[in-house]
N, C-alpha and C positions, 0 to 999 in steps of 0.2 A: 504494500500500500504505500505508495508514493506520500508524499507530502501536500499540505492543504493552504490555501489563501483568502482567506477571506473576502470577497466579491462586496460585499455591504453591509451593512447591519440595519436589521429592520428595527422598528419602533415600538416594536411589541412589548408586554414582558416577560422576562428571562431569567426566571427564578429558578432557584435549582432543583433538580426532581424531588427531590426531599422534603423538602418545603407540604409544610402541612397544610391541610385545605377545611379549614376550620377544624373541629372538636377533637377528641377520639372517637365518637361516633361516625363523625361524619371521613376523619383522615381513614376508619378502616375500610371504609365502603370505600372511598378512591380507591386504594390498594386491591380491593375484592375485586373491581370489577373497569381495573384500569388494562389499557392493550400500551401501556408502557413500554418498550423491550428491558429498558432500565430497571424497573420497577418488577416487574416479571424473573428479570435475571437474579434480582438478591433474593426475590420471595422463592425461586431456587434454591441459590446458595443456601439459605437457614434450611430450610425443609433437608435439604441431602446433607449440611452439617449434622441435621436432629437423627435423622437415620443414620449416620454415622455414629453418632453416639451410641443407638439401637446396638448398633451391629458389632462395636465396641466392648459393649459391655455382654454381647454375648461368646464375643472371643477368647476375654477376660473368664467367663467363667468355665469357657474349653480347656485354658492353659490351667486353671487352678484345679480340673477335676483331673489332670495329667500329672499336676506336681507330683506326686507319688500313685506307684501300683495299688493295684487292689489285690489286698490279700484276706484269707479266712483265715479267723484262729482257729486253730486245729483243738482249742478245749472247748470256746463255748459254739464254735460253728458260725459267730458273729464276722460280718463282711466288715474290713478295714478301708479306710482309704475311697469312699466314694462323697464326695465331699460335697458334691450337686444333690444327694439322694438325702444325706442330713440335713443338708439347708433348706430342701422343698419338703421335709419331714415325713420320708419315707419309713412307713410302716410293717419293711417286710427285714431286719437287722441281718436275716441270715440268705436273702437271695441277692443274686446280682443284678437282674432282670432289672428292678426298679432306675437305679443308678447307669444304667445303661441306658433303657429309655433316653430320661431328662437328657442325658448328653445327648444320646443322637439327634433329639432333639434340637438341643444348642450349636449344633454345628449347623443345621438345615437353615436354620433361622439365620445364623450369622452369614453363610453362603448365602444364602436368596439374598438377604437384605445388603448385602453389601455388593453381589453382583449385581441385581436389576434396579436397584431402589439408591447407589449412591455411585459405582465405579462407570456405570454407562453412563448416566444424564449427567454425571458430576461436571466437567469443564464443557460440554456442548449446553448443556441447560443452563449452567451459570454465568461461566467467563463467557462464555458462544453468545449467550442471550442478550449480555451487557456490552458484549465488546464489538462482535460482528457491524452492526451498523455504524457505529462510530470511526471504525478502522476503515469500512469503505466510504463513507462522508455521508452516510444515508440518513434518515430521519426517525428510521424504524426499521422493523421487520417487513417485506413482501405482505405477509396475509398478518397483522398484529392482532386481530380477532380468532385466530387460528391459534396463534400462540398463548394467548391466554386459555383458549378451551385443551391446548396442551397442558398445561398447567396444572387447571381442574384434572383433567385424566389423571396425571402422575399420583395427585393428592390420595382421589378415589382409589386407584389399583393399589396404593401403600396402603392405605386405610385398610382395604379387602386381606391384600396378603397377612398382615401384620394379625387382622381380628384372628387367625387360625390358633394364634399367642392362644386367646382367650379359652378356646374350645382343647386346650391341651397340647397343641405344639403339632408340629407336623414333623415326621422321622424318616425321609426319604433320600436326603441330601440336596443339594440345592440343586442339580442334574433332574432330580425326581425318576430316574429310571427306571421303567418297566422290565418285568411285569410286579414287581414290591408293590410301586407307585398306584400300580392298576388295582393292587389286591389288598393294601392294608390298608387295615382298619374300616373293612365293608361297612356300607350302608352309613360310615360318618361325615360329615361334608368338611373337614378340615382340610385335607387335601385340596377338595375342591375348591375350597377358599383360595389356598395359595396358590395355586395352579392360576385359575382366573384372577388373582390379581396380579399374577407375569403377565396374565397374556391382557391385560387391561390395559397394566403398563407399555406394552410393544405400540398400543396406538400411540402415546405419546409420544414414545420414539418417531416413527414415521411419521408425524404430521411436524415436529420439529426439525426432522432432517428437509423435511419437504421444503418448509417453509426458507429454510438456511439455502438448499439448492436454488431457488428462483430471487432469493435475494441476494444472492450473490452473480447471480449473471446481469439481473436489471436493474440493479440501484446502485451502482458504483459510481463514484463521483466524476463531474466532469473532467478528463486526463488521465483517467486510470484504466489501465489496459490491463491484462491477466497478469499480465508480469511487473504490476505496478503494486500489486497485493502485498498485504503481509503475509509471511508466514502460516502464521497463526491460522490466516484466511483458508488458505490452504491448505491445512490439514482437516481445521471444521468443514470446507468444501467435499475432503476428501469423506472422512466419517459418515458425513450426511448421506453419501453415497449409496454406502452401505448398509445405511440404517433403511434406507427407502427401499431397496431391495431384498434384504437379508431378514430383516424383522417378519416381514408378512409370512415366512417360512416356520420361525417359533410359534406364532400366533397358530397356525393350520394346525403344527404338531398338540401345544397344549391343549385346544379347542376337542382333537381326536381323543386325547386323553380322558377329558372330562366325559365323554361322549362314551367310551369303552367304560368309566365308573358307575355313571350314572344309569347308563341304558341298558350295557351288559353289552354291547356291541364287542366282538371280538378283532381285535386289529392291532395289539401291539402282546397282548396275552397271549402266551402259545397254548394256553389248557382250554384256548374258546378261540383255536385255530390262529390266531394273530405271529406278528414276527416280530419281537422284542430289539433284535438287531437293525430292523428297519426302525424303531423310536431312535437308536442311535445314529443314526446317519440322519436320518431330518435334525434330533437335536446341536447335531457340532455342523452341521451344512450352514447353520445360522451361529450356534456357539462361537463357532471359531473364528470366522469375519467379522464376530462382535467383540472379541479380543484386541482387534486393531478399531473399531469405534471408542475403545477405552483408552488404547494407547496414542492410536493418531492426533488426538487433541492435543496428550502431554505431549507429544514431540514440539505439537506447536507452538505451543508456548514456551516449551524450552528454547526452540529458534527463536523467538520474540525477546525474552530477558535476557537471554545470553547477548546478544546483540547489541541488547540496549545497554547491559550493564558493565560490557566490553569495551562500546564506545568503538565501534569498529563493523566499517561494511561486512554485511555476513559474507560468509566462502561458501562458495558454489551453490547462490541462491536457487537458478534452475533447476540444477541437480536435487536438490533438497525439494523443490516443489513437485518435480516428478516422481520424486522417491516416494512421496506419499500417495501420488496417483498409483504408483507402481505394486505398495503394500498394499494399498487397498482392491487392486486385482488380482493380485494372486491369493489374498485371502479367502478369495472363494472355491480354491481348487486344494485346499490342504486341509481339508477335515478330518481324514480320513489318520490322519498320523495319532489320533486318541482312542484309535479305535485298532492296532494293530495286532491284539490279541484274541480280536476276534471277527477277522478277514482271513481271506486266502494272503498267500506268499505273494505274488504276483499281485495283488494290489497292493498289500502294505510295501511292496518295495518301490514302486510307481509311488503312493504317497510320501513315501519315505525320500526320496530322490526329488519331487514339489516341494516339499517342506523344507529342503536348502535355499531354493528359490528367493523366500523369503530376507533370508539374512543378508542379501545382498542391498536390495534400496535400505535396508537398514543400517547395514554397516555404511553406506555413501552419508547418510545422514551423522553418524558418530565421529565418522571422518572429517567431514565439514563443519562440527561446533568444535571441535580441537584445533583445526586448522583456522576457526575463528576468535578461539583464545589467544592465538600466536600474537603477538607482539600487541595486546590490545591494552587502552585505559582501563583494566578492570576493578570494577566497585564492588569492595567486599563486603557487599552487606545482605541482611537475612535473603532477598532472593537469590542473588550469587552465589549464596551457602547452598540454599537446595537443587540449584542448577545443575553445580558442579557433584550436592549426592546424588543427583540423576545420571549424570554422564556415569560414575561408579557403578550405584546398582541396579541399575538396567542393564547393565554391559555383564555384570551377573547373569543377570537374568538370564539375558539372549545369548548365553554363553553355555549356559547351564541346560539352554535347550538344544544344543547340539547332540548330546549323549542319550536326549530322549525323540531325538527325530532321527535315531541310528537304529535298524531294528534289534542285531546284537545286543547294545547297552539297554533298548528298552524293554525288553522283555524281562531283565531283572529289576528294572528302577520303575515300572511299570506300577499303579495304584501303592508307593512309597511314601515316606515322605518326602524324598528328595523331587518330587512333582509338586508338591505342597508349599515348599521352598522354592523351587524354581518360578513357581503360578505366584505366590507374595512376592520374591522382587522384582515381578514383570511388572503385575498390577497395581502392591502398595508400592514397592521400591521406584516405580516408572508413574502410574498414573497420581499417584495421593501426591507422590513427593512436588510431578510436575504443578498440578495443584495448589499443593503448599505455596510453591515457587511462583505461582499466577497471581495467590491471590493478596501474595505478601507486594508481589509487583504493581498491580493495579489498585490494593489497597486506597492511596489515595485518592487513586479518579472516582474508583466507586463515591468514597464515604467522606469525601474533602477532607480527612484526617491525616497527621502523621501518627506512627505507632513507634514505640521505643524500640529501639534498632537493636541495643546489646540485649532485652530479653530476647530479643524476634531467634538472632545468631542463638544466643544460650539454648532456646527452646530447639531450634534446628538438630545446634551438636547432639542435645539430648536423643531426640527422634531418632539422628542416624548413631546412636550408641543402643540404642535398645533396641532397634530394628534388626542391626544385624544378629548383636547375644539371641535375640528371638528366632530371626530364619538361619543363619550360617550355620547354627547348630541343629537343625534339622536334615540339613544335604546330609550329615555324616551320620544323623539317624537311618535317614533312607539308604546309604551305601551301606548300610550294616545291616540292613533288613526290618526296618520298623515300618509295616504296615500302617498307612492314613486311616482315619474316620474307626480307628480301635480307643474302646473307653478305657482298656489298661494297657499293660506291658510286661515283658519279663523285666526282672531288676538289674540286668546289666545296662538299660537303656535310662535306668533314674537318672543318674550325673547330668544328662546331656537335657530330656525332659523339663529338670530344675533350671539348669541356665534358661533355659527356652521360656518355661515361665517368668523367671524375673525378668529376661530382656521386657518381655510384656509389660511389665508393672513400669519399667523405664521409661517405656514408648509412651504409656499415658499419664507421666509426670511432665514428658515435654511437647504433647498438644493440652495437657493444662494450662501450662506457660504460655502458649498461644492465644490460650482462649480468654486468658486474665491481661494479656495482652493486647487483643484485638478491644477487648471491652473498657479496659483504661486509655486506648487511641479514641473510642466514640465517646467518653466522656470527659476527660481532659486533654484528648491530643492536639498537637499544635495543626494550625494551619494549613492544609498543602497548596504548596503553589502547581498550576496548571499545568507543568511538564516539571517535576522533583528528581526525575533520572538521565532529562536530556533525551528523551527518544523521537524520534524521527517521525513515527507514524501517525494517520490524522488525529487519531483520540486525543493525543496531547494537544492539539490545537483547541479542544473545546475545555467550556470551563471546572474545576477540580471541586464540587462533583457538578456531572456535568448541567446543563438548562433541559426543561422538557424538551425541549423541541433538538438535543446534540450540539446545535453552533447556532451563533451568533452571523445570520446571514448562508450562505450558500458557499461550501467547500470546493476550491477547487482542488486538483489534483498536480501539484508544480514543481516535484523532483522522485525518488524513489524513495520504498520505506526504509533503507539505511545508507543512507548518502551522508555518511557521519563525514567523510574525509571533502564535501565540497559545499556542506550547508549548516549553516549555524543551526542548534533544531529552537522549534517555536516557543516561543511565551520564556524562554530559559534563563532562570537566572542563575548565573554559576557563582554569586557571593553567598546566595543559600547552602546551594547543594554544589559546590565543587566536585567538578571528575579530578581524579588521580593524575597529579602532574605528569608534561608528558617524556620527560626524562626517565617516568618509569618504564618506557616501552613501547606508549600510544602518541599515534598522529596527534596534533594541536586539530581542533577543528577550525577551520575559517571560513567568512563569508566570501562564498562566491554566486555566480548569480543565479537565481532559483530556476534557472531552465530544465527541462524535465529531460532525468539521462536516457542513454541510449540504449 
């Protein structure tokens, strides 16, 4: 996204979206029933922060029912060590059955709700919703009526999933795989609850990807060509993709699902003639292209802060913008690599040889924010912290998936932990952290605040200290044969278990410190000025936070979005916010004259 000029300023007024519109009464009705994109975008963010918290604390209580085995005393026959079973006040002391339940329970709940309810809508719902229009100079969203009845769905489908909590939990895993899914707990509707409320949520997906595809082809600012984009644009461009295509596929399978419970219809049950293995190919056909709707966001916003907070033309923007077009095509040809345990040779090897595929526009893209680090002004502050734990463990991540897209290694690392660990530092290590890294970025456009920078750093280091004691020690669970989604263990796996759990208890000391952070920025934080990092792209042109209407006048489009080395960037004061002298390694920026580059 090239850079913006302002054309005129109209006469209207230009208050900032925040701005309350009379009472509490009357500010919550705006809110309810505003087509804001702005307004839309945070009433995201809380919602997937609150389901975060959800999902949180049902993780919390997976890692604390793991702290130690479960053992019988061998005098009174009394079960030790289920520590989910004494706290829901389970009545049976000498079975295990009870304490098994509750967990498998808390893991189903913390996968669904953390897969469909916070890691997919997270940065396309939030940063996407707040940021998309601004970055192209537009005024809003394409359909803004569409985007709010997106909204209501998300709320609805969370609400639906969520109530199954009430009726006792749902114990299937967050895959829900047949034929279990089809068969337990006949005749109860919990299942059904959560089931329909995935497949409630997929309309939001799709009518949000929708909305993102047509408004980025038609409401780009006057000067801005595909290659005048940000980033960011382009990754959101690319996810929406997927989300319009690949969603309507989950939706058919859960819909099947509910339909073989309810009705008795046989179709994924083998004992009422159905193919179980068929549920699995429609659910990763959609699964696994929604892997990259999770990650393609983080990448893009990791190309936007790294940029901005390098102070330095990105490296190899093209490259970087087709890598996303390119991951997001081949994610629809590699499902089959989760499934190679139960296909023929001859497919998983064909899967198995696709699923390389991928790691290529991937590694172009890891190659390109290193080679954008090189010699740049960079600003060490809380988003540059989680940038750079992005570049780290994601590179885990996709590192870690090479031994399970080999069929050799995966047939032994295969439903391990070392999946469990490779799937967190894809997801939290890659999307939460990019996340983190957005929203500590954008922070002040959103909410016109500054937030204290050494908690922001402190709360980071913390994150990335207990992130890893929590997954690193799980790869060397799964190399050693520790089966996932088991409510015990034998006791040679304790030692590793306990690190694993306290890494946890670490992790949520430092988004505490974010979250007392974030809320001491909205009640006493300083000021922010209208570009605090120097970046390039339009959003900095409008005001910190921004006016209903995104700008003051009519954006044009009159240099590229990182023309650090030919263009002063907008509204910038550097007696505020100083970039890092440039003796440390970075170009000086100067004005030269805002023609639009080549």
């Amino acid at each position: 996204m090239a850079h913006t000029a302002d054309t005129h300023h109209g006469d209207g007024h230009h208050g900032s979206y925040l701005e309350r519109k009379g009472g509490i009464i009357a500010t919550i009705f705006d809110w309810a029933t505003t087509v804001d994109h702005k307004k839309i975008g945070v009433m995201y963010l809380f919602a997937i922060l609150f389901m975060f918290f959800l999902g949180g604390v049902a993780a919390l209580a997976v890692r604390y029912e793991l702290l130690v085995p479960v053992t019988i005393d061998p005098n009174t026959g009394q079960v030790q060590g289920q520590f989910l079973a004494a706290l829901f006040g389970s009545d049976q002391p000498t079975s295990v059955s009870p304490g098994n339940n509750i967990y498998n329970r808390m893991f189903t709940l913390h996968g669904a709700i953390m897969v469909f309810m916070v890691i997919v809508p997270s940065i396309p719902a939030s940063l996407g919703n707040f940021l998309l229009p601004l970055m192209l100079g537009a005024k809003d969203v394409a359909f803004p009526r569409l985007n709010l009845l997106s909204w209501y769905i998300y709320v609805f489908g969370s609400i639906f999933a969520v109530s199954s909590i009430i009726l006792g939990g749902v114990d299937t895993g967050w895959t829900f795989y047949t034929p279990y899914s089809a068969t337990t707990d006949a005749g109860h509707p919990k299942v059904v609850l959560m089931v329909l409320g995935a497949f409630i949520l997929g309309f939001s997906s799709i009518l949000t990807g929708l909305n993102f595809v047509v408004t980025v082809h038609k409401l780009r600012a006057p000067g801005m060509g595909w290659f005048d984009m940000p980033l960011f644009v382009w990754a959101i461009y690319s996810s929406a993709i997927i989300q319009v295509l690949a969603t309507p596929v989950i939706g058919i399978t859960l819909l099947l699902l509910v339909f073989e419970r309810v009705l008795g219809i046989g179709i994924f049950d083998p004992a009422r003639g159905g193919d179980p293995v068929l549920y699995q190919h429609f659910f990763w056909f959609y699964s696994h292209p929604v892997v990259y709707v999770m990650i393609l966001p983080g990448m893009g916003v990791i190309s936007d802060v790294l940029a901005v907070q390098a102070h330095k033309k990105i490296f190899g923007y093209r490259a970087i913008a087709f890598a996303s077009l390119g991951i997001a095509a081949v994610s629809f040809i590699v499902w089959g690599h989760h499934m190679f345990t139960s296909m023929s040779e001859l497919a998983s090897t064909v899967f198995s040889a696709l699923t390389f595929l991928v790691a290529i526009p991937t590694a172009v893209k890891v190659f390109n924010w290193i080679g954008t680090l090189y010699k740049g002004s960079i600003a060490f502050n809380t988003p540059m912290v989680y940038t750079l734990m992005f570049l780290f463990l994601f590179s885990i991540g996709g590192l870690t998936g090479l031994p399970l897209g080999t069929l050799a290694t995966d047939l032994h690392l295969h439903d391990s932990y070392f999946v469990v660990a490779h799937f967190h530092y894809v997801m939290m290590g890659g999307t939460i952290v990019a996340l983190m890294a957005g929203i500590h970025h954008w922070w002040p456009k959103m909410f016109g605040k500054m937030y204290n920078e050494t908690a922001g750093i402190l709360g980071a280091v913390i994150v990335f200290i207990g992130f890893n004691l929590t997954f690193l020690t799980q790869f060397l669970l799964g190399t050693q044969g520790m089966p996932r989604r088991y409510a015990s263990y034998v006791p040679e796996f304790q030692y590793l278990h306990e690190l694993s759990t306290y890494g946890s208890w670490i992790l949520l000391v430092g988004f505490l410190i974010h979250l007392f952070n974030f809320l001491a920025s909205l009640a006493v934080g300083k000021k922010a000025p209208a570009n605090p990092w120097g970046g390039m792209t339009m959003e900095w042109v409008a005001d910190s936070p921004p006016t209903e209407h995104n700008f003051h006048g009519d954006p044009v489009c009159t240099h590229g979005p990182y023309d650090f080395d030919r263009v002063v960037p907008p509204h910038w004061d550097p007696k505020d916010y100083p970039l890092p002298a440039p003796e440390a390694g970075g170009r000086p920026m100067v004005a030269h004259s805002p023609d639009k580059h080549d």
